[in-house]
N, C-alpha and C positions, 0 to 999 in steps of 0.2 A: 552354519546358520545359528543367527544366536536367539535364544526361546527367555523373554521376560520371565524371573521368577513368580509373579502373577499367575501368568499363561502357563508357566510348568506345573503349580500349586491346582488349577481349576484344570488342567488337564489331566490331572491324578487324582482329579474328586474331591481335594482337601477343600475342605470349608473355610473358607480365608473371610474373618470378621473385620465390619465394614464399621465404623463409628456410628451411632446411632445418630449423630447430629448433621453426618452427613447424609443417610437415608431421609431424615426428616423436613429438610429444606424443602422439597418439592413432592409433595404424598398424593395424590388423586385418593380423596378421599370420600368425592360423593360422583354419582351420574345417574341419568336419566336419559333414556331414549323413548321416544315415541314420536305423535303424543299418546298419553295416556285416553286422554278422550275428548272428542271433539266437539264443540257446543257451538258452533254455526257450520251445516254442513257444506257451504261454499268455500272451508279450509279440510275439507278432507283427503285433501292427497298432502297435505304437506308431510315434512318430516322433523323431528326436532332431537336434538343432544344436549348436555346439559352435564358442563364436568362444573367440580368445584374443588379447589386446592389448600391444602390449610399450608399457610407460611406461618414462618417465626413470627411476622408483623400482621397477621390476621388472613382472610380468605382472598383468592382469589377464584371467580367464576368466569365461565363462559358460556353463554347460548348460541345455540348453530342452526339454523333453519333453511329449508329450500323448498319452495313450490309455495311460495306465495305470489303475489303482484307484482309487477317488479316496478323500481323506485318508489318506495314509498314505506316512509315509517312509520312501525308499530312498538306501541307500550310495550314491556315486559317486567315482570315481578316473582321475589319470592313472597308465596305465600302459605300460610299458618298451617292450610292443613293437605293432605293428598287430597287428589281428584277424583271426583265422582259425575254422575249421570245429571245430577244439579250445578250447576254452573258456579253454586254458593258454596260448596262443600270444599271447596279448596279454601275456604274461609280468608278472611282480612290481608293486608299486607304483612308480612315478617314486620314487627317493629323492634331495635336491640334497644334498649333501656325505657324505661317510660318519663324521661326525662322531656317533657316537651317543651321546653325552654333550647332545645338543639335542635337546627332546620331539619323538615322532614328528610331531604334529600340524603342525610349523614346515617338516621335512622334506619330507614330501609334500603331495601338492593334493587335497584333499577336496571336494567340491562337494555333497555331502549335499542334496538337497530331501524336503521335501514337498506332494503333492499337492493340490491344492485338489478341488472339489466336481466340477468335471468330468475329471479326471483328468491337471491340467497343474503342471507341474511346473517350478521352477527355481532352481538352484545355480550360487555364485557364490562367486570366491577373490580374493583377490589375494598373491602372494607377493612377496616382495622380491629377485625375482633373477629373470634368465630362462632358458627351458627352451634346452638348447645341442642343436644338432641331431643326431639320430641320439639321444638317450638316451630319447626320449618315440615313441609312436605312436599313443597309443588312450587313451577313456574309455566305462570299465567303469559298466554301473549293475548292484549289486549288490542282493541281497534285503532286505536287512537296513540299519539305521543303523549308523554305522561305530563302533567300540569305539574309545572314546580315548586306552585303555591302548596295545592290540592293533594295532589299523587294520585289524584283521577286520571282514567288513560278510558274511559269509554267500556264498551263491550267485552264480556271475555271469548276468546275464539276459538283456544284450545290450550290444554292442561295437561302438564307432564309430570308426573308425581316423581318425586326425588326424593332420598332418603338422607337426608342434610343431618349429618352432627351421628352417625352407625353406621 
């Protein structure tokens, strides 16, 4: 039976170095589970996750949710600060540059889903740049689909503080 020198090196404990650029391609580098805390208690049983990924070519995120309504979309955002007992304390949407001459839509991170048939839900971004620490804390699911104009989405429902960019 023949044993990969890999498999012979990691089954003798040696420590076999990996390229750092090949660990770095795909890092989970932030998450959130909760929520964090709930501000309309007709979503109190749901559940939410919340990874985020740095690439070479900027962030990728995901929201994962179950035990909402089923069919039916809701806003989602990162927003500026972690979640509190006030609804506003997750402050403003993320915005990357303040260049407001670039549609909102490129600016912030939207993760919008909708619901399937039993109430799961998931939203998913990717932006080309990553979240630098201390500007991000949370993601909002709001009532409503988010306005493309505006980046209004209604109501906040419930707040999952995330530790974006640490």
């Amino acid at each position: 039976m023949k044993t990969s020198m890999l498999g012979a090196l990691a089954g003798a404990g040696v420590l076999v170095a990996v390229p750092a650029y090949a660990l770095a391609a795909h890092v989970l580098v932030d998450h959130g589970r909760g929520p964090t805390v709930v501000h309309d208690a007709a979503y109190a049983e749901i559940t939410t996750q919340v990874h985020s990924w740095a690439t070479a070519d900027g962030t990728d995120l995901r929201l994962m949710v179950r035990g909402l309504p089923a069919n039916r979309t809701f806003g989602a955002h990162v927003h500026t600060g972690s979640c509190g007992t006030d609804p506003l304390a997750s402050g403003g949407h993320y915005q990357h540059g303040t260049d407001t001459s670039v549609p909102l839509a490129q600016r912030e991170v939207w993760l919008d889903f909708t619901t399937d048939e039993d109430g799961k839900g998931t939203g998913t971004a990717h932006i080309p740049w990553l979240i630098t620490a201390g500007t991000a804390g949370s993601v909002v699911i709001h009532a409503n689909p988010t306005n493309p104009t505006t980046g209004a989405a209604g109501a906040r429902l419930v707040c999952t503080t995330v530790p974006f960019g640490q």
